[in-house]
C-alpha positions, 0 to 999 in steps of 0.5 A: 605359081606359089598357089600352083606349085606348093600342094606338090610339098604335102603330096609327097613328103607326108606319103614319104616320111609317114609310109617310109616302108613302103615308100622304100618297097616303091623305091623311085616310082614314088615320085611319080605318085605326087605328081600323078594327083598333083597334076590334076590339081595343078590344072583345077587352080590354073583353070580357076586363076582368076577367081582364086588371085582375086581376093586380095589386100593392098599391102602397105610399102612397109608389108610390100618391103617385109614381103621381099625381104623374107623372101630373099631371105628365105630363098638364100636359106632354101638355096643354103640348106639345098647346098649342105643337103645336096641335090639327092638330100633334098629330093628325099632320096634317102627317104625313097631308095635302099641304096642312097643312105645319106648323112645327119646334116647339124652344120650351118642352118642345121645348126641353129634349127632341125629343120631350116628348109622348112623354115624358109619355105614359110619365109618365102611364103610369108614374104610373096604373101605380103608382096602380093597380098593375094589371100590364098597366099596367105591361106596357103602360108598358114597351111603351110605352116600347120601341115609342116609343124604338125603332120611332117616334121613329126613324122620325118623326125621319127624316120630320122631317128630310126635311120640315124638313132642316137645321132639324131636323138642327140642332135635333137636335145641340142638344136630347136625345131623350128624357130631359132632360140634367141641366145641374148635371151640365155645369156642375159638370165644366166647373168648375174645381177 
């Protein structure tokens, strides 16, 4: 289901947040673009199943642990994140319609990192990859990542500051991107001694 189900986050948030005028313009016909290409694929990696979960490492019961760990870690902070930013916040309405405006979420995990959401999808990714050791798990944890920190986050931030501007670029100064920073770390250089 993870190989199934992941091309669905690329296929939608990198049209949403790197056409936000048009996808505006689109308004709710937006989601039915992703699924209209997702569908087909969806079909191509159900169909090759057995070829695509074939290449797989055992994981050791250590990695098998770890795996289930940072998933349930990951899905509590998913399910988290979807609690502060509600039903609408995280299907993108906000992206999509003119009417829904949304809010800057900075509490809770949004708190500690901008962007916690993605953060517990390579968690969850990471934990099923370890659980199973199925490679294209891996692969698509790795894909994950990269696409994520290097196309989409980019690309939602600037949507972001333009839809709440100094709010954002505030928040932005004060909380990491990504990974949490380590506060121990601050305290212990900032000490005397």
């Amino acid at each position: 289901m993870t190989i199934i189900l992941w091309p669905i986050i690329p296929l939608f948030w990198i049209p949403v947040h790197g056409l936000s005028r048009i996808i505006k313009r689109i308004g709710l016909l937006t989601y039915v673009t992703p699924l209209l290409t997702w569908l087909p694929l969806a079909y191509l990696i159900y169909r090759n199943r057995t070829f695509v979960l074939q290449f797989k490492i055992n994981p050791s019961v250590i990695l098998s642990i770890t795996g289930i760990t940072l998933l349930v870690l990951g899905t509590l902070l998913h399910v988290w994140t979807g609690q502060l930013l509600g039903l609408w916040g995280l299907v993108g309405l906000p992206e999509v319609s003119t009417k829904i405006k949304g809010e800057l979420t900075t509490r809770g995990p949004f708190a500690v990192v901008r962007h916690p959401t993605y953060f517990a999808h390579v968690m969850m990714f990471s934990g099923i990859f370890l659980m199973t050791g199925v490679i294209a798990i891996g692969i698509i944890t790795l894909l994950d990542f990269l696409l994520v920190y290097i196309i989409i986050i980019p690309l939602e931030e600037k949507e972001l500051l333009n839809r709440f501007g100094e709010g954002y670029r505030l928040y932005k100064k004060r909380v990491p991107k990504f990974f949490p920073r380590t506060h121990f770390y601050k305290k212990v250089k900032s000490t005397p001694g």
